[in-house]
N, C-alpha and C positions, 0 to 999 in steps of 0.2 A: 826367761820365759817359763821356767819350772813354777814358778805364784800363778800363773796367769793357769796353763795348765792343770794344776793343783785346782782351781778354782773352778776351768771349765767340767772336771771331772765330778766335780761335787754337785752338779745341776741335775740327775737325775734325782740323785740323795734327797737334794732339797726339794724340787718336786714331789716324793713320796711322802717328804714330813708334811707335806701343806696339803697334799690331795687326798693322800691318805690311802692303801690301799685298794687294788682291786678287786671285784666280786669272782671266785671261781668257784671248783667244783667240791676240791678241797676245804671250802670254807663256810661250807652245808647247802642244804636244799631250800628251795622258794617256794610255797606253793598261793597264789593266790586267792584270795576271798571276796567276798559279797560286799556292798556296802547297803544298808538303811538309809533313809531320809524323813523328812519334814513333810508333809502333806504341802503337796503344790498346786494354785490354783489358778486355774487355764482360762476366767474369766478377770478381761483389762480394768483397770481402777476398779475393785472388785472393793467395795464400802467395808465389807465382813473385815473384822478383826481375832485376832488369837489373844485369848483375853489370858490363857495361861497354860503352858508346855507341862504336863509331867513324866517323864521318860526312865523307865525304869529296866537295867540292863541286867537281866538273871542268868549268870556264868558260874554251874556247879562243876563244870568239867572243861575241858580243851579236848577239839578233835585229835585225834592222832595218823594224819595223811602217808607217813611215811609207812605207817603199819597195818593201812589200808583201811583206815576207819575218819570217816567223815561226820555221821550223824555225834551230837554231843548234847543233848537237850536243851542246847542256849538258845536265849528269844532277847528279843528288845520289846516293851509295851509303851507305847506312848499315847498317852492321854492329852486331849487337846479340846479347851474349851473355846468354843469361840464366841462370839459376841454382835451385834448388830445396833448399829447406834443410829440406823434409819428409820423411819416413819413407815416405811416397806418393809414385806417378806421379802428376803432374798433368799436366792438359789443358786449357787456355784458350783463349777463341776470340777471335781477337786483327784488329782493322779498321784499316789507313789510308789515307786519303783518295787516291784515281785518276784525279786531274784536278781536274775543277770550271770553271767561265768562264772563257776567256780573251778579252781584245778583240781579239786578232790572229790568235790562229792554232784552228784549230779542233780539238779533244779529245777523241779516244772514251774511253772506261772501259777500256780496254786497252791502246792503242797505247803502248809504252815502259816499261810495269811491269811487273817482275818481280818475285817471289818466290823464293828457294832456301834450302835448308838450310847448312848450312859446308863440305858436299862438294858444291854447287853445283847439287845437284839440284833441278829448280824443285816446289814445293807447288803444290798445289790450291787455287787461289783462287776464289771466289765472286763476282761482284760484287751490292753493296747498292747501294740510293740513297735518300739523303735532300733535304728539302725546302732549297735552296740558302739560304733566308733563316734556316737555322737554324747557317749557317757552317758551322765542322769542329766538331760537337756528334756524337763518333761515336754520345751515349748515344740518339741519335734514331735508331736504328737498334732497329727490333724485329720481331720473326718473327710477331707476328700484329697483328690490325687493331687499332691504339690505341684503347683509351673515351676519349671525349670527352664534355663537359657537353651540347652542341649536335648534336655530326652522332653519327647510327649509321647502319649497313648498312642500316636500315628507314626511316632518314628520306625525307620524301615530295622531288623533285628534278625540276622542270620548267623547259623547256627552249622558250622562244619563239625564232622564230626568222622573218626576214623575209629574204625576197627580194626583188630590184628589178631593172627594165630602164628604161633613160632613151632619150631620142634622143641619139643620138651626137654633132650640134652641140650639146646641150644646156650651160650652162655648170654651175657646180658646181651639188650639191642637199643640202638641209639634212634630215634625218632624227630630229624631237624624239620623245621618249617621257618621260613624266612617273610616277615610281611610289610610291605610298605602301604603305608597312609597320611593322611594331613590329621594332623590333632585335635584340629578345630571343627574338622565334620566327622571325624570317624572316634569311637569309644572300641575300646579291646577287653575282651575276657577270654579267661579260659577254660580248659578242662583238664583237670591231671596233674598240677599244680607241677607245670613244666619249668625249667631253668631259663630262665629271661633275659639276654642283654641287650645291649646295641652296638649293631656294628655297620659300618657304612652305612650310615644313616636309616636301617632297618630294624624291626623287630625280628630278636631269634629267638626261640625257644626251642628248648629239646627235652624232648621227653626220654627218659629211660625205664626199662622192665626188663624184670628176668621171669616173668610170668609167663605162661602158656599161653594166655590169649588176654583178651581184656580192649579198651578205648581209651579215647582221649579226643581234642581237639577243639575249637575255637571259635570267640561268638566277636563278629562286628555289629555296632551298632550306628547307623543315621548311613552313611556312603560304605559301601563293601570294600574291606582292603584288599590287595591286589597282594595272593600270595603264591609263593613259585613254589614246585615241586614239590610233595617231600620228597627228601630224603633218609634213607635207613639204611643201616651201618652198624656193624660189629665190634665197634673200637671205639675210643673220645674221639678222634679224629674226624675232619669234615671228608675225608674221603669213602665212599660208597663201597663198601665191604663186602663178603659173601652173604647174599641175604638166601641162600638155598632153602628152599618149603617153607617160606614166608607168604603170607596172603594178608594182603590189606586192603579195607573197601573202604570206601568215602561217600557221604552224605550229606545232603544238603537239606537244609530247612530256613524257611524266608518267612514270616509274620510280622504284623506293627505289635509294637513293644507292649502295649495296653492284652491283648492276643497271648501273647508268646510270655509273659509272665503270670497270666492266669492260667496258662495250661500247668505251670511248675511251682504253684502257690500251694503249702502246707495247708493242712484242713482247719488246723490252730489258729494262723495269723489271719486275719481279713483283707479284704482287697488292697484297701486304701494303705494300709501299715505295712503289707508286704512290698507293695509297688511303689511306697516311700522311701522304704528302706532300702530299698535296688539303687533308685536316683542316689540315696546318701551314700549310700554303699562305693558307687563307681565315681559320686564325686569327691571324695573321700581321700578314694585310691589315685586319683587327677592330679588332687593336690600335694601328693607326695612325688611328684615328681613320673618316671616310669615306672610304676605301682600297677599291678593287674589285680584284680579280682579273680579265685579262684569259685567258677560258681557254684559247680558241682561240689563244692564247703558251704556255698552259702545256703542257710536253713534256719530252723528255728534255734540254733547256737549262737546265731550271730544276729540276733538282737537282745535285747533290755525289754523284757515282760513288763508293763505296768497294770496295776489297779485303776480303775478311773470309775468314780461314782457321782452320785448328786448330791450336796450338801445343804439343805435347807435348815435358815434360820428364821424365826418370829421374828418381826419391826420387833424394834427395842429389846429382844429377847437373846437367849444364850441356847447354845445345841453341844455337846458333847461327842465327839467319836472319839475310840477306843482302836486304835492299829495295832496288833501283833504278829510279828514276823522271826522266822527263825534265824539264828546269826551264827556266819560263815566265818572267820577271821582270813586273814592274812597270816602265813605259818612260816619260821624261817628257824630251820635247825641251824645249830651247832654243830653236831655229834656231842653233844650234853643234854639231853634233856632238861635238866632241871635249867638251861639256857635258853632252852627255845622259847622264841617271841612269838607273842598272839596279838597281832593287830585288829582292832574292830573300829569301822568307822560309821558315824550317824553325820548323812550332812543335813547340815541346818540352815542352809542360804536360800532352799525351795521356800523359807517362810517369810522370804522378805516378797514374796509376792502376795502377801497381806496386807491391806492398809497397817495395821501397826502389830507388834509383839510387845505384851506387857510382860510375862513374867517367865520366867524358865526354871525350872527344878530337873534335876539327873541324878540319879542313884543307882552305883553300880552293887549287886549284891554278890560276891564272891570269896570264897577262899584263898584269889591268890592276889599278887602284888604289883601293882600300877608300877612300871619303869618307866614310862614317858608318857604325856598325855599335852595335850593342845591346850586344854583348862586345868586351873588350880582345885583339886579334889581334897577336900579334908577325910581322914582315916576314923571309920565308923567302927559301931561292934559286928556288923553286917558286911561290912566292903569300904564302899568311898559316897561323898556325896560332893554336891555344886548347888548354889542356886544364887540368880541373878536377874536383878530388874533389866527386862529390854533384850534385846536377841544378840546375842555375842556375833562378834566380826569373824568369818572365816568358818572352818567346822569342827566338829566335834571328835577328836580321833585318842586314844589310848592307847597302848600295848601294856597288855600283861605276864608278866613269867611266875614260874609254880614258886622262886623260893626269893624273898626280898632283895639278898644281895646278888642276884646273877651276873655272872660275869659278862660285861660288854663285849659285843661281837658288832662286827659291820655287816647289816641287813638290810634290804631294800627298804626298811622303815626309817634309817640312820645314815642312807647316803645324801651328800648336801645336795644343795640345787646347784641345777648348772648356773645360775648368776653366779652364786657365791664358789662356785669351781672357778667361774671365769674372774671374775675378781680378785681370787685368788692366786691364779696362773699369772696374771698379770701385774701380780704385785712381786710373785715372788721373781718373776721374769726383769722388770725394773731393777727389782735389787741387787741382783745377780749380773745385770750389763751396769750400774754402778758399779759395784765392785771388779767387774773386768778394767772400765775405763780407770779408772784409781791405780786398778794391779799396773795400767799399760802406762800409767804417766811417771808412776815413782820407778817403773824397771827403766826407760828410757829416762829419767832426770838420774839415774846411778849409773846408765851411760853414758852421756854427757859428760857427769862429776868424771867418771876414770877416762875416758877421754884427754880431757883435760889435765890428769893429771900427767899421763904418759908425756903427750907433750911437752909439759914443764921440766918434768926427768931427760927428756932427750932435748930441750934447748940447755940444761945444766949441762949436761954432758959435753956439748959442744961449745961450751963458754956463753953460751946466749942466755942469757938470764932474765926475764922480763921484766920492764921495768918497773921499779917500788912506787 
């Protein structure tokens, strides 16, 4: 049994050859970036064509986020001629994305976007915004309040909410609430971004602070959950503590949803995009299972700024706009510098909502060195270039690092997909129970053989011999 053993022991081993290490802390820092896009266009069988992409990507420097610098003067410019092969003017109202999260530097819906026509006049842009969990989904973008199965303007939306004062040597204080409801009529948020489980078929949450004073507390939506006491406590423990010159008040507030998110709608986002991105928002978090919404985070961080203009083209004629945007990467140290990776991504699938894409040209102009990129780029005196009839399948993504041969490191740009993890687990898991069955049939056929043999030795011994 020492093979078989031997072989059980080597299953982690072999698992680390094929998955490959994990991401820690030791292994540098992550910080995320913005992505660009294709002009998307929000009108259906929309006749307009993009008669030819030119996308040109000007990277003189890399942000530096770990050393608290963000701005780097990178842009992307994309030129995009489009075409009209109807008999009609058309008019298309055309979105692309104006930011969005970045981990490093911070991003209004404005700052560094432009719009212009081919004589460089700048357009009328608009800004949209959509619910951030729904990515660059421009089609989440609509001019009046979404139907939903669950929420309308009229559903019922209450709003508990507690305050506290402690004594100020006081050490930390523990904050439970227990809530029961049906899923199917009642929606959960909250405030404080409390610890969440379930237990006996309840919601718990608890809130903790070692503050002097401050709030907290919880919003149901459509049927009112039915929640018991708090409770507050000195200790993790569910037992009720010394809560000595503790003061806590509670309040209530009741409005239809249409009401009660207009009173807490930023002065940036508009009606219709704030109160879509709430429905996205909370259905969002539905479908992850028990996922809350913290709402008192939710704000103008937590959505996807868009552009949105009018595009008109002449019957039979061509219109040019000119999109410039500044460019965020994806940043993931080493502890080398001259290792760190710069991801930039431009997606290009917003343009299959064109009737057709004839022609694509990209040029990156930089001083430093393409390590991986989605497209094949030839090496200029300038940087890299591409160009290709027809719209490439998938999108457009790169990394760059400052010195050609940088040494490989495992970054969130180079971990596999979970398909190819699970394909992988699974293959190497097959191989590994062959080789046990094999180790278990040859240790058991070399028991059998001395088995056998013993016996043969003790019928000799005894004059019994078996027969020839």
């Amino acid at each position: 049994m020492r093979r078989i053993g031997l072989l059980l022991a080597g299953v982690p081993l072999l698992a680390a050859l094929f998955v490959g290490e994990p991401l820690s802390a030791s292994a540098g820092s992550y910080w995320e970036g913005t992505k660009s896009a294709a002009p998307f266009s929000r009108e259906r069988a929309c006749p307009v064509e993009i008669e030819s992409a030119e996308i040109l990507f000007s990277i003189p420097e890399f942000p530096r986020p770990e050393e608290g610098s963000g701005a780097c003067g990178a842009s992307v410019t994309a030129s995009y001629t489009f075409c009209n092969p109807t008999a009609e003017d058309k008019t298309a109202r055309v979105l692309f994305p104006a930011g969005g999260f970045c981990g490093y530097a911070p991003i209004s819906g404005e700052s560094g976007y432009t719009v212009t026509d081919g004589a460089g006049t700048p357009l009328n842009c608009r800004l949209r915004y959509t619910y951030l969990g729904n990515g660059f989904a421009g089609a989440a973008v609509a001019e009046e309040r979404r139907e939903d199965e669950f929420f309308g303007e009229d559903t019922s939306a209450l709003h508990v909410s507690y305050s506290y004062s402690r004594p100020k040597e006081a050490e930390r204080t523990y904050f439970r609430l227990a809530l029961t409801y049906n899923p199917a009529k009642t929606r959960i948020a909250f405030d404080g971004s409390p610890k969440v489980t379930i237990e006996d078929g309840r919601v718990n949450a608890v809130w903790q602070t070692a503050e002097e004073s401050g709030g907290f507390g919880y919003y149901s939506f459509g049927e009112p959950a039915a929640a018991e006491e708090l409770a507050v406590s000195r200790d993790r423990t569910r037992t009720v503590g010394d809560t000595e010159g503790m003061e806590v008040n509670v309040s209530e507030e009741t409005a239809p949803l249409g009401e009660f998110l207009e009173a807490r709608r930023p002065a940036s986002i508009g009606a219709s995009d704030w109160y879509n991105g709430f429905v996205d928002a909370m259905n969002f978090k539905q479908s992850l299972g028990f996922a809350f919404l913290s709402f008192d985070k939710f704000n103008e961080t937590s959505f996807t700024p868009w552009c949105e203009y009018d595009l008109s083209v002449p019957a039979e004629g061509r219109a040019e706009n000119v999109v410039t945007s500044p460019l965020y990467p994806g940043v993931a140290t080493t502890g080398d510098a001259k290792s760190t990776a710069y991801r930039y991504e431009y997606l290009l699938s917003p343009a299959q909502s064109w009737s057709d894409f004839r022609t694509l040209k990209v040029e990156i102009r930089t001083p430093f060195y393409i390590k991986e990129s989605s497209l094949t780029f030839e090496k200029t005196d300038m940087g890299y270039a591409f160009q290709r009839a027809g719209l490439p399948l998938g999108e457009l993504s790169f990394t760059l690092t400052e010195t050609e041969n940088a040494a490989d490191s495992i970054t969130p740009f180079r971990v596999p997909s979970t398909l190819y993890l699970v394909v992988v687990v699974l293959a190497a898991s097959a191989a590994i129970l062959v080789a046990v069955v094999i180790a278990v049939a040859v240790h058991y056929a070399g028991v059998r053989k001395r088995m056998r043999k013993q016996a043969e030795r003790g019928a000799a011994r005894e004059g019994k011999l078996p027969p020839e």
